[in-house]
N, C-alpha and C positions, 0 to 999 in steps of 0.2 A: 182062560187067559189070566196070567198073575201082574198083569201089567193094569192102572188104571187109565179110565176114558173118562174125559169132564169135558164141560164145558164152560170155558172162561168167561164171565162175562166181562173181562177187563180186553179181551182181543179187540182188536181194529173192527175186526167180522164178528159177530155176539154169535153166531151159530158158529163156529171153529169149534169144532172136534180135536183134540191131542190127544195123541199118545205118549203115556208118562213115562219114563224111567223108573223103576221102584224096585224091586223085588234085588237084594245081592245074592249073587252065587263064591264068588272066590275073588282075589287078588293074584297080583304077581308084582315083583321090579323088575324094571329094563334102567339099568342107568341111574340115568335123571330122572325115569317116571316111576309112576304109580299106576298099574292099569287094573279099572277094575272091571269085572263082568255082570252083566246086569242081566235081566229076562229079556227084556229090549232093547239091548243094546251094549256099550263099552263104552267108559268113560276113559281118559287119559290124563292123571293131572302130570304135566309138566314142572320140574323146578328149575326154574331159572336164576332164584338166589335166593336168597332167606327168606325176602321178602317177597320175590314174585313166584305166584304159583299160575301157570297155563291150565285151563280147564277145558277141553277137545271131548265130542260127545261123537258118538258113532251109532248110526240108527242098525238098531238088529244087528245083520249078522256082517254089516259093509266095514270095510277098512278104516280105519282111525285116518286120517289124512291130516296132516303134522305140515302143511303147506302152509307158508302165510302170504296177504298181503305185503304189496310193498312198501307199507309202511313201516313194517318191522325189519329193522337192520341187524340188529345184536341177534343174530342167527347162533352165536359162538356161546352166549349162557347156559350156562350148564351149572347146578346146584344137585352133589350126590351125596350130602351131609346131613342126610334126615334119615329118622329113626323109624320103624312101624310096629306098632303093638296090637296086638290083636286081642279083643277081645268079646265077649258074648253076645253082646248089641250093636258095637261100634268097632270099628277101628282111629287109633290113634297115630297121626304122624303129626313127628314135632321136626321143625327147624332148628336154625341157632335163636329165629325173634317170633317163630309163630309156631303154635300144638293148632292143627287140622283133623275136625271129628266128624268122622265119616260113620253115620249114623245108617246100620243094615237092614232094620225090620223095614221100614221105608225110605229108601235114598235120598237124603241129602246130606250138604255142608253144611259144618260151619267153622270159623275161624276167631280163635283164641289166642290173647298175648300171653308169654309164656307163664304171666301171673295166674291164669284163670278168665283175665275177662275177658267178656264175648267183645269179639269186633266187626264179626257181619255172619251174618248166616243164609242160607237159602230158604225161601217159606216151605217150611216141612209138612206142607199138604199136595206140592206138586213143585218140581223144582225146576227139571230139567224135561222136555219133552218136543214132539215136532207133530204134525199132521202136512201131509205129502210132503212142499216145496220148504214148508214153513218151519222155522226152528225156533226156541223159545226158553228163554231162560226166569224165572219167579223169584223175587226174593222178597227177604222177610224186611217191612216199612217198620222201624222205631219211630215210635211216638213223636218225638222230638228231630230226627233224620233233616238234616237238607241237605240240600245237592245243590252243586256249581260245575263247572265245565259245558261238556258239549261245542264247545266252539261256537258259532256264527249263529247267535239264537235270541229272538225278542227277547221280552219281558225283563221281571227284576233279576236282580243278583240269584235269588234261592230260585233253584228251577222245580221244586217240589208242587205237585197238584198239577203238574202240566204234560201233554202230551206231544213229544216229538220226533217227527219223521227228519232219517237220512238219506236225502236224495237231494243232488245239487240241481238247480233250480233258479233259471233268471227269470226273475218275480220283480216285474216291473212295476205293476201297479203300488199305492202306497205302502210303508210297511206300514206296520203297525202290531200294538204288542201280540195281536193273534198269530201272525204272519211266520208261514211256517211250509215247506220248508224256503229256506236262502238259499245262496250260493255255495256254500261248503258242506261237508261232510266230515265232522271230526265225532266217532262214538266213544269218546273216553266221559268216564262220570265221575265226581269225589263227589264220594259221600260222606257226609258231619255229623257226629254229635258230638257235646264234649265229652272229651275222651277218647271216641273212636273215629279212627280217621281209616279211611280205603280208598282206593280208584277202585275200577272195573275200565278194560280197555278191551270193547267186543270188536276183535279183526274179521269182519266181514264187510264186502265193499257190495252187497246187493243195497235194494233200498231196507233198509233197518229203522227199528220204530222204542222207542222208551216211554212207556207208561211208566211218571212218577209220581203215582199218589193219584191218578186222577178219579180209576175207577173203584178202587177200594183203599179202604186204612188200613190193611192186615197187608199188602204187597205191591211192591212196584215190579215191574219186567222191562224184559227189551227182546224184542224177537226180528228175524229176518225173514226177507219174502224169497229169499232162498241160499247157496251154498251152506255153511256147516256150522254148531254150533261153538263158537271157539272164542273164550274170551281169557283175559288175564286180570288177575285180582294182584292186587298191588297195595302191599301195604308200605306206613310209615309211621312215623314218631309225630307227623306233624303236615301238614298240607305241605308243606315246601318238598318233604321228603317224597310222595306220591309224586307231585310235580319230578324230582329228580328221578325217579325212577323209570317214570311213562316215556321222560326224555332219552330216558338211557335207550329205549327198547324201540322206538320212534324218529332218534335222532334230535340234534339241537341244532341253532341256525348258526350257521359259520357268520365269523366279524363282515359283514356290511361295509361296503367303501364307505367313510367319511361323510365326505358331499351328502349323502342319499338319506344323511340325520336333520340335513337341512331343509328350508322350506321348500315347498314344490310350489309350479304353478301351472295349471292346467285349463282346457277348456276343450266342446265339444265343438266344435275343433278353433286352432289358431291358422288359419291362412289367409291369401296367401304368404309367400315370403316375406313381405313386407310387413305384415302384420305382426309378425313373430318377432322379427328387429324393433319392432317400435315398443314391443311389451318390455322386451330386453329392457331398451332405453327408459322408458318410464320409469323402473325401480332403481336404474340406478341412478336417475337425475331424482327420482322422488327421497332418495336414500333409504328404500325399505331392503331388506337381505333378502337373497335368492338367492340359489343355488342351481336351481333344474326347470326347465319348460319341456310339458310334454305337448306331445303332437298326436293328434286323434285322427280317427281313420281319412279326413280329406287331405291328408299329405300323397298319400297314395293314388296311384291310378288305377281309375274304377277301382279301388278299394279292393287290387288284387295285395298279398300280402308283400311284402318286399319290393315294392315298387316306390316310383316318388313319382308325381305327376310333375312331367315337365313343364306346364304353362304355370302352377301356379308355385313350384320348389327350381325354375329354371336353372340353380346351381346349390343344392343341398349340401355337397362339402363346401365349397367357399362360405354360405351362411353359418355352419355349425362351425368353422373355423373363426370365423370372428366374435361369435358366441361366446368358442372358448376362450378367445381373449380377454372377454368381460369377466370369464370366471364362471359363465353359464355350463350344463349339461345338457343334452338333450335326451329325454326317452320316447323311443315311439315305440305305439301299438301295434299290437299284432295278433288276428284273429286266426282263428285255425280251419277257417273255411278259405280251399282253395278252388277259386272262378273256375267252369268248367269254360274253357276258354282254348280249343286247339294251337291258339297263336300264344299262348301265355307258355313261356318256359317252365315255371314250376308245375304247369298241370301237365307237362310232354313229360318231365323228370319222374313225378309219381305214378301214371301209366306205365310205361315201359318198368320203373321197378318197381310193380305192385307196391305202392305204401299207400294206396289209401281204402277205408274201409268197405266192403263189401259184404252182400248176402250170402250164405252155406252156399249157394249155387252158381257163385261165381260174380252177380250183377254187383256193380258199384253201387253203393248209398247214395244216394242226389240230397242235398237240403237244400233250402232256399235262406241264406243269410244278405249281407249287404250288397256282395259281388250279386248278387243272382245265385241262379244254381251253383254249388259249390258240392266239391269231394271234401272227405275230411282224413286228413292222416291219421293213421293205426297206431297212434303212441305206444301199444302193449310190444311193438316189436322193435326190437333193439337197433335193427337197422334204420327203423324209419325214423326215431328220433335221432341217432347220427344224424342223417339226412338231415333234419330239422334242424339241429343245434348247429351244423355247417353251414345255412343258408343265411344267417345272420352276421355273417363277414362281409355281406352283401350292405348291411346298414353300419358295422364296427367299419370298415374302408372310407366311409363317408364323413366319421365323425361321429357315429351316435353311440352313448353312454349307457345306455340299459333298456329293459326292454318291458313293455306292460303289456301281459297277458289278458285278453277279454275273450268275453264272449265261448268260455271254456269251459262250460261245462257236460255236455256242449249244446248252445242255444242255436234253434232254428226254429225259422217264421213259420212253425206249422202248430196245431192245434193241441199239440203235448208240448212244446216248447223245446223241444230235445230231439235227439236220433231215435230214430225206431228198436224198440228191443231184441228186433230179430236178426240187428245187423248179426254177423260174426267177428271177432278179432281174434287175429292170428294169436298173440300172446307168446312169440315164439314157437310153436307148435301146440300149446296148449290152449288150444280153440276153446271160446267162451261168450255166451249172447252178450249184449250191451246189457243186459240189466247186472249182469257181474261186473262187467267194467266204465260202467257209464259213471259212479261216484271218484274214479281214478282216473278219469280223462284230464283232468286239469293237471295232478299230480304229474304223471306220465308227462304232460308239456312242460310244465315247470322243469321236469327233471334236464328232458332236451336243451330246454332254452337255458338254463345254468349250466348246464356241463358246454356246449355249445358256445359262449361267450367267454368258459374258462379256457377251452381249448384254443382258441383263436386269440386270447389275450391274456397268456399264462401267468402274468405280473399284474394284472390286476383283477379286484376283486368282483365279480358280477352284480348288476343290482336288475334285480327280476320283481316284478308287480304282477299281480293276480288275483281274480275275484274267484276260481274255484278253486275247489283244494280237497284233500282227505289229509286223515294222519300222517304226520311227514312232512306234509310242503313246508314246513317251517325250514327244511333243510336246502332248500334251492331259493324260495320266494320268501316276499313281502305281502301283505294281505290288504287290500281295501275291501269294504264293506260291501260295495255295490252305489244299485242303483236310489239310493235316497233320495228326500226331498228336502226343502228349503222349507220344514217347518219345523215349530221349536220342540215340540215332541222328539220330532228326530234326533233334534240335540242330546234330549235327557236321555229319551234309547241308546245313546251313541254311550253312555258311560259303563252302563253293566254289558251290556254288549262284547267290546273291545277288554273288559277285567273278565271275561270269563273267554275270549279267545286266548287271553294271556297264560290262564291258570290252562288253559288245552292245548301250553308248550309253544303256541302265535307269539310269539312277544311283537315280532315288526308289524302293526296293523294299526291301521288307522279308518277316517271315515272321510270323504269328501266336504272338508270345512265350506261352510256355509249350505250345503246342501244342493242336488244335483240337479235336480228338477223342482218345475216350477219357481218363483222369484221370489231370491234374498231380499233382504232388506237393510240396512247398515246396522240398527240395532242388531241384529241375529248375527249377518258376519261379523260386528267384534265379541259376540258373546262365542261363535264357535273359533272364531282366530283364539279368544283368549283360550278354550278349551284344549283346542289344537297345539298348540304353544308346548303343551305335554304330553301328548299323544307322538308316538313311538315313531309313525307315518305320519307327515304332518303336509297338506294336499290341498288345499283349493282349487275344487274342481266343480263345472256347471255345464246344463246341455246349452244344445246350437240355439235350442228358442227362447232362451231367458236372455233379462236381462245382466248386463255384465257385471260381474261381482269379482275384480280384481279389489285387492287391497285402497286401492282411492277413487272405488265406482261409485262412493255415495256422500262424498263431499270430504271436503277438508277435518272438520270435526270427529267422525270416523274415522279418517286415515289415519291422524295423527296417534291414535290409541289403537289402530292393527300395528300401526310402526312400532308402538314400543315394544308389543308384546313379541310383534317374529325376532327383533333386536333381543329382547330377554333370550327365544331358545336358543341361539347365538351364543349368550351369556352363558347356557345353563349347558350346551354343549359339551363338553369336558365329564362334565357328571353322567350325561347322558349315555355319551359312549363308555364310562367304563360300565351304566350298567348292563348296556349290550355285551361287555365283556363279560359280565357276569353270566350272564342268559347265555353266552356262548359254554359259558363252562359246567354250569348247573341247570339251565333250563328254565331258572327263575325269570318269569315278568318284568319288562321296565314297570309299568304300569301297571300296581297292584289292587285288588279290595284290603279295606282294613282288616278282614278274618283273615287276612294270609300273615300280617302282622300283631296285630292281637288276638287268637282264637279262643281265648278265655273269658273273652268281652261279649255280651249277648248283643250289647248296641250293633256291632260290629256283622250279625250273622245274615241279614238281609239290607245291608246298608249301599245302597245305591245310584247313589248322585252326588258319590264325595271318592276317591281315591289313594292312594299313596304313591309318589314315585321313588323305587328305592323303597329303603327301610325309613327314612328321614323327612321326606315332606309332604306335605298333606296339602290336595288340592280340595277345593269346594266351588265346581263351576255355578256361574248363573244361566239357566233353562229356562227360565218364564222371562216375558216381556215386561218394562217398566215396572223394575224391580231393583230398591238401592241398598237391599243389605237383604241377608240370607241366615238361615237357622245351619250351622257348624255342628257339627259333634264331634267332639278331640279328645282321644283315649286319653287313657291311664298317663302321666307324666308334668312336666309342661311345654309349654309353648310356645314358640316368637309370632306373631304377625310380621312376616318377610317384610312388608311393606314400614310398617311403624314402628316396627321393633317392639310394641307391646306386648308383655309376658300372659300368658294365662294358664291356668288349672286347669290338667286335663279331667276325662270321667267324667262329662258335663258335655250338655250343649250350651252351644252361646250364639247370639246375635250380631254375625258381622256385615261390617258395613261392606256393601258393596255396589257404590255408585257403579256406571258406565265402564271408566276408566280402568277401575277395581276389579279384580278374581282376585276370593281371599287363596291365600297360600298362606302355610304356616311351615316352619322347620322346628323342628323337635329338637327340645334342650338339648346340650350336649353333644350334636353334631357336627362335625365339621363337612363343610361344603367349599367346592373349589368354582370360580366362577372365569371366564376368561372375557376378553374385549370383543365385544359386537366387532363382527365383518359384515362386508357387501356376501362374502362369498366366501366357503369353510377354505383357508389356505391364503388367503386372498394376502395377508399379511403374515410376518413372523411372530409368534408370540416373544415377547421378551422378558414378560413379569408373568407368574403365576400368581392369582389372590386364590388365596385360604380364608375362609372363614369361619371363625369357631364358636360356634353358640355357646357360649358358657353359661353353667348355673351350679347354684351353691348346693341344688338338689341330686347335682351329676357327680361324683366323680372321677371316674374316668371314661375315655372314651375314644377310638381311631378310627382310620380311614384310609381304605385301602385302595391308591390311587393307581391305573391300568395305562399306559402310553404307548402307540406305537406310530409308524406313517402312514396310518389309516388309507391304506391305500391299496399294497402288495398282501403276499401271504408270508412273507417274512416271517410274520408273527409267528406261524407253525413249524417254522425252523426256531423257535425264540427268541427272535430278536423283537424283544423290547422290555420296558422297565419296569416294576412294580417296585412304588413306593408307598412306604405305611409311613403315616403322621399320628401320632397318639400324645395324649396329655395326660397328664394329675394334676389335681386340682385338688386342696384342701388347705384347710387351717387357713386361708389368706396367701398363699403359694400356688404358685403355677411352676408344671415341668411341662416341656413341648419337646418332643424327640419327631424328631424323621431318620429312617431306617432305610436304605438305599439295597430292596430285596434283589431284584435282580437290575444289572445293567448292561443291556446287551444293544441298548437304541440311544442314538448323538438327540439330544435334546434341543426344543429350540431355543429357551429359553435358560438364562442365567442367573436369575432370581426370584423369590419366593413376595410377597407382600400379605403377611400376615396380618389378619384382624382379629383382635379377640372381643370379643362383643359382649357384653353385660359384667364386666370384671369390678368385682364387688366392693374394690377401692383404688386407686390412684396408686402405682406402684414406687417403691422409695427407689428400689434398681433392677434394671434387666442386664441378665447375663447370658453372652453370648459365645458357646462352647467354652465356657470357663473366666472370659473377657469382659469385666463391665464396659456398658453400651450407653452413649448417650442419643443414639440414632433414633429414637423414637416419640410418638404422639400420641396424648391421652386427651380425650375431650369426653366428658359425659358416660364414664363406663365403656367407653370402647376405646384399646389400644390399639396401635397399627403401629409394624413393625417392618423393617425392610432388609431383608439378610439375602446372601448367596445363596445357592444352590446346594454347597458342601458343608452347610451348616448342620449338624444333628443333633445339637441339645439349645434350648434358649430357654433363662429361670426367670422365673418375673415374681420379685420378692416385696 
């Protein structure tokens, strides 16, 4: 036999037998590929563009299978612009941005920028290999190596030295940083050093496993507990570019309605009807901003799915209608267990049209969730989520606004927590156990429930919440974290958490402020309001047996400081969305780590209790109790304190102060940030003034700002209609230029004027000029100018 037998000690199972891949015979092209032939088997690298190359493994003498997951959209990639040299040890294939060395005495990869240097390679002692069900991919650990991504995963920022399983998973009990697996299923990796930057995005939806570093220094892996081995190596110039890449081939999240950036508020559960009116009422006689109340499973009768209990919802439109008056939304839950129940119409509709899961042999699946015994719909089949996505006109008729997926991965009250592996799913005809589609159940809902609320209400935008997910769901859902707890732990987990769902293409994701289980406290909920305040999903939510933790459940002194901070995301709104615009176009995180922003910075490479929103501000939440200032680290530049306007030097930690009332935030010289007017409720008013603000410094000079606008509301926007404007300045010598640039205008504005601030201006100006017009309209107090101009203004000098 020319093929090798080892045994890994880095497997899951320490006796696991593989068989390697090793021995080459020959090559060939088809296309886009590269197929080679091995003693044990055929490898297939795929090119999908310069930068991505597909790696598809074929055990023996079986068919290369070029299938993917549905996570992968960009089916239509095709890269046929690579060269192959052949030569006496290796073969060489180069791109336009990568040379691929395909080493013959013993099979492996590796991957080179077109300078020469290495930027990832396979460990060349065994690379690629499988034993029965199991497939299994080796590569080579650099010294210095860390990883980020994975999605929905404890511990800190770098995920190097840790071991983690893909399998979606309601894991009730506390997290904590062991806790492993969660609710989602995202296998994409970036891997760091400086200089070399990669993904790896392994498309396999069985339960999948990544050893990174844990059990040797010479290699990390990732292997599956069964289909094929098939993964994409994904290069780029810089972590943002792998980000955009992974997005490409995954999909990015469509614009979000509006409203849905606003605050939520939730609870296990609000009823009855009255109870819901009176929450309403509290915020806005309290004057805190809402936007949305969701409604948890006891709206329902017996907690069948699409129902409302008539004793305690007796007129569910008449209440969501007066809701909307206030400017409220409502979203309700919906679990994917349907009551086996002969009198219940949804379980008469899925019987008669086969949609729900069953065994090879014909028997329905039973589980036991809230309803009782429940069936579970076959999301793999195209009909049944029709089905699904149509039965939600049943809740849009009544008034409700979006819809939050639980309990989907899919959990049931039995002793694995899930469905049994041996269900069957149709999958369209392509029949497959649950352990192939059980990480794709949520996905498959999501997809339903998005398409389903677009079709029934083609002008506006959908807003979908979900705690499972695989690759992808960022393209239909929103993501919460789960089931957390009300402790401060959870908080600081909540931050590298949520920065590595983002960098795994998540950008909408959030964590239940103040935490879900067990009891808040007022200290914790203003320290996670303030946290939340910038978290992408921003949700106060708690079970049925705590106490209440609404924004003024623990006194006045509390309140007063959750009010300012949901008031601020109101303020900060505008910015917000366009960086959802952003993530819509590129993929890029609202909510970033500083390595996605300075990767040159070592401080920056395991930094994990600090943030960026944007390229521009920098959060620093507080995570421990009774604590009035916190240790900062502020890269390379300088910096405002938002709050005091105090400059600092970045490249340093510092000590800021951070009493109760305080989360330091800092904006970075030189930026310009647009802020708008606190509402009760996003729309609730016309905007009339836009403020600008410009952080000047004499160490910047120049700098823009590319603002996104549209009716956050419809899909217009995909027809074009709406505006980008660029504001950009020069700054030198004592001179100030300020241009606004009117890129596109295809959306009626609400507002008529700009209210310009320029902050830190390093003298008292002798005149401002306005497109060409000296201006005496303006006010200087202390280094900051404010300025009040039209909408059709494009140049103002300030000399």
């Amino acid at each position: 036999m020319n093929s090798s037998e080892i045994i890994d000690r880095g497997s899951f199972d320490q006796n696991n037998n593989y068989f390697i891949l090793s021995e080459y015979l020959g090559h060939h092209k088809e296309e886009n590929k590269l197929v080679l032939r091995l003693v044990e088997g055929r490898i297939i690298l795929e090119f999908l563009s310069s930068d991505i190359v597909r790696v598809v493994m074929a055990k023996r003498d079986n068919q290369v299978d070029l299938s993917n997951t549905p996570a992968v959209i960009k089916h239509d990639l095709s890269y046929n612009n690579f060269t192959i040299e052949d030569k006496a040890e290796k073969l060489e294939v180069r791109t336009d941005s990568l040379k691929i060395v395909i080493n013959k005495t013993k099979f492996f990869l590796s991957f080179y920028d077109l300078e020469g240097n290495l930027i990832h390679q396979d460990y060349s002692e065994h690379s690629l290999g499988w034993s029965g069900d199991e497939v299994r991919a080796w590569k080579e650990l650099g010294p210095n190596e860390r990883f980020y991504g994975l999605g929905e995963k404890t511990g800190y920022l770098d995920k190097r030295g840790r071991k983690y399983t893909m399998w979606n998973t309601d894991t009730f009990n506390p997290h904590v940083p062991s806790t492993d697996p969660l609710y989602q299923s995202i296998p994409f990796l970036i891997g760091f050093s400086q200089g070399r930057n990669y993904g790896i995005y392994f498309d396999n939806s069985y339960k999948t496993h990544f050893d990174l570093g844990l059990n040797s220094e010479k290699y990390y892996s990732f292997w599956s507990e069964g289909g094929k081995l098939d993964y994409y190596f994904i290069n780029g110039t810089g972590i943002k570019d792998i980000i955009k890449n992974y997005t490409d081939l995954t999909g990015r999240m469509p614009l979000p309605p509006k409203w849905s950036l606003g605050y939520h508020q939730s609870r296990y559960s609000y009823h009855p009807e009255e109870e819901v009116k009176e929450i309403a009422k509290q915020f806005r006689r309290k004057d805190i901003p809402c936007d949305v109340i969701h409604l948890d499973i006891h709206y329902m009768d017996e907690y069948k799915v699409f129902t409302w209990d008539e004793q305690k919802f007796p007129q569910p439109k008449h209440m969501l209608n007066d809701l909307a008056e206030d400017g409220f939304k409502v979203v309700t839950i919906i679990d994917p267990g349907v009551k086996k129940d002969p009198r219940y119409n949804l379980y008469q509709e899925g019987i008669k049209g086969d949609y729900f899961c069953k065994y090879l042999d014909g028997e329905y699946y039973i589980g036991k969730v809230w309803p009782g015994e429940c069936l579970l719909p076959d999301f793999t089949k195209a009909e049944v989520r029709r089905w699904w996505g149509d039965k939600h006109q049943l809740l849009l008729d009544k008034g409700v606004k979006g819809i939050w997926n639980d309990m989907n991965e899919p959990a049931i009250f039995n002793g694995s927590s899930t469905m049994d592996i041996e269900v069957v799913h149709d999958n369209d005809g392509d029949l497959g156990t649950h352990r192939r589609f059980h990480n794709l159940y949520g996905l498959l809902e999501g997809q339903a429930t998005y398409e389903g609320l677009k079709r029934y209400k083609p002008n506006e935008r959908p807003f979908v919440l979900t705690r499972a997910g695989f690759s992808g769901i960022q393209r239909y859902s929103a993501v919460w974290t789960g089931d957390n707890r009300s402790f401060w732990i959870h908080l600081e987990m909540a931050i590298p958490m949520l920065m590595n769902m983002g960098l795994s293409g998540i950008s909408f994701c959030g964590t239940d402020v103040g935490g879900f289980s067990d009891n808040s406290d007022g200290e914790l909920l203003t320290r996670w309001t303030q946290l939340g305040m910038f978290m992408p999903f921003f949700r106060n939510h708690c079970a049925i047996n705590n106490i209440n933790q609404e924004p003024w459940a623990f006194g006045e002194d509390y309140e007063k400081i959750i009010r300012k901070y949901i008031k601020l995301r109101y303020r900060f709104l505008l910015h917000l969305y366009n960086l959802f615009y952003e993530s819509y176009q590129s993929g890029l995180p609202v909510m970033r780590p500083l390595i996605l922003e300075y990767p040159d910075d070592e401080q920056t490479y395991n930094l994990s209790d600090q943030f960026m929103v944007g390229d521009s501000i920098l959060v620093a939440p507080v995570y421990q109790p009774d604590r009035s200032e916190r240790m900062v680290y502020l890269p390379e530049g300088e910096w405002y304190d938002f709050w005091t306007g105090n400059s600092y030097d970045g490249g340093k930690n510092i000590i800021a102060k951070a009493p109760l009332e305080t989360m330091p935030i800092f904006i970075k010289a030189g930026s310009i940030l647009p802020l708008a007017p606190s509402m009760n409720y996003v729309g609730e008013e016309q905007i009339e003034e836009l403020e600008l603000n410009v952080y000047l410094s004499t160490d910047v000079r120049e700098d823009n700002y590319r603002l996104y606008e549209d009716d956050g509301i419809s899909f217009a926007y995909q027809q074009g209609k709406y505006n980008v404007r660029d504001f950009s300045y020069l700054y030198e010598g004592g001179k100030l230029e300020f241009r606004i640039y009117n890129l596109i205008e295809n959306y009626q504005l609400d507002y008529s004027n700009y209210l310009i601030r320029f902050k830190n201006l390093s003298l008292e100006p002798n005149m401002v000029m306005i497109d060409g017009i000296k201006s005496d309209d303006w006010e200087y107090n202390n280094g900051d100018l404010k300025i009040n101009v039209g909408i059709n203004v494009s140049k103002i000098e300030i000399r």
